[in-house]
C-alpha positions in Angstrom: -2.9 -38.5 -3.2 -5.3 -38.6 -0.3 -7.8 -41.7 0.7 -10.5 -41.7 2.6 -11.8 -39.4 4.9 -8.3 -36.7 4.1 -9.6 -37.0 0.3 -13.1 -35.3 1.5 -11.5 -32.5 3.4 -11.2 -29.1 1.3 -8.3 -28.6 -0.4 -9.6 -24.6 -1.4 -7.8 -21.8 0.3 -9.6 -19.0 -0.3 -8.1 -15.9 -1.8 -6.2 -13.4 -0.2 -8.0 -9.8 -0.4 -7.1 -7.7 -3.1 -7.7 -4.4 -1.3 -4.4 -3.5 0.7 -4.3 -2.7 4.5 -2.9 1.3 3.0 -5.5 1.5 0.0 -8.5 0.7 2.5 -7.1 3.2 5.5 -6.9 5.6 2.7 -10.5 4.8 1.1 -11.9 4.5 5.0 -10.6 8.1 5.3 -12.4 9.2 2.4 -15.8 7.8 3.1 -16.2 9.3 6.2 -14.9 12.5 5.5 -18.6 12.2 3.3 -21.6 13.8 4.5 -23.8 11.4 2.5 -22.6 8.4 0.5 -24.3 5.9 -1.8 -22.7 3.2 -2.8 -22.7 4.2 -6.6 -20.5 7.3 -5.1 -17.6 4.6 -3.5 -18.0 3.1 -6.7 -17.2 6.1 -8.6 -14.8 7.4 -6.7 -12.9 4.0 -6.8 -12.9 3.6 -9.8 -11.7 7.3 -10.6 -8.8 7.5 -7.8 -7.5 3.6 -8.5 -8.2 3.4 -12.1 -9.7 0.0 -12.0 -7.2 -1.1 -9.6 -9.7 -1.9 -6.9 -12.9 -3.0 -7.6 -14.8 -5.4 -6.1 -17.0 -8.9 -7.7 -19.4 -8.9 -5.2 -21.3 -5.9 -3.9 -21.2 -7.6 -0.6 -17.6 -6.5 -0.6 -18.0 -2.8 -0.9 -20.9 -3.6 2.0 -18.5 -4.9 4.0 -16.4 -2.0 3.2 -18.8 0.3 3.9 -18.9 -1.4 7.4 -15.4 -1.4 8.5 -16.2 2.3 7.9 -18.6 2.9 10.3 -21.2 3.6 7.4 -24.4 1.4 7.2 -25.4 0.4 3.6 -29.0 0.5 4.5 -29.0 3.9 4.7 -25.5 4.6 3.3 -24.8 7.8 5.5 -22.1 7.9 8.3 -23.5 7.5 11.9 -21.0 9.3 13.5 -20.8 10.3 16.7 -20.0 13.7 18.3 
């Protein structure tokens, strides 16, 4: 049992990611292999290839995906450069 100023500090973790390091290389592949991607097409294609398997609460998560992969949500087209 903690007192005092211990009994304030947070005792929540967190949770760990559901999205494994192999399923996201393999998702980051796929996005930028794209020529144009809206988020309803990650979405999709998520939930087709992982059968419910990986999907997400928040949108900010597939934002964040979209990120990792070099893809900006604004526009939701890859930025890649040649």
């Amino acid at each position: 049992m903690f007192h005092g100023v211990e009994s304030l500090k947070l005792q929540y973790k967190g949770t760990q990611g559901y999205l494994k390091a192999v399923k996201k290389e393999k998702i980051i592949e796929w996005m930028r292999a794209q020529s144009y991607l809206r988020l309803s097409d990650l979405q999709k294609y998520l939930k087709k290839q992982y059968d419910y398997d990986v999907v997400f609460d928040r949108l900010q998560s597939y934002y964040n995906l979209l990120k990792e992969a070099g893809i900006t949500w604004k526009k939701t087209h890859s930025y890649k450069s040649g």
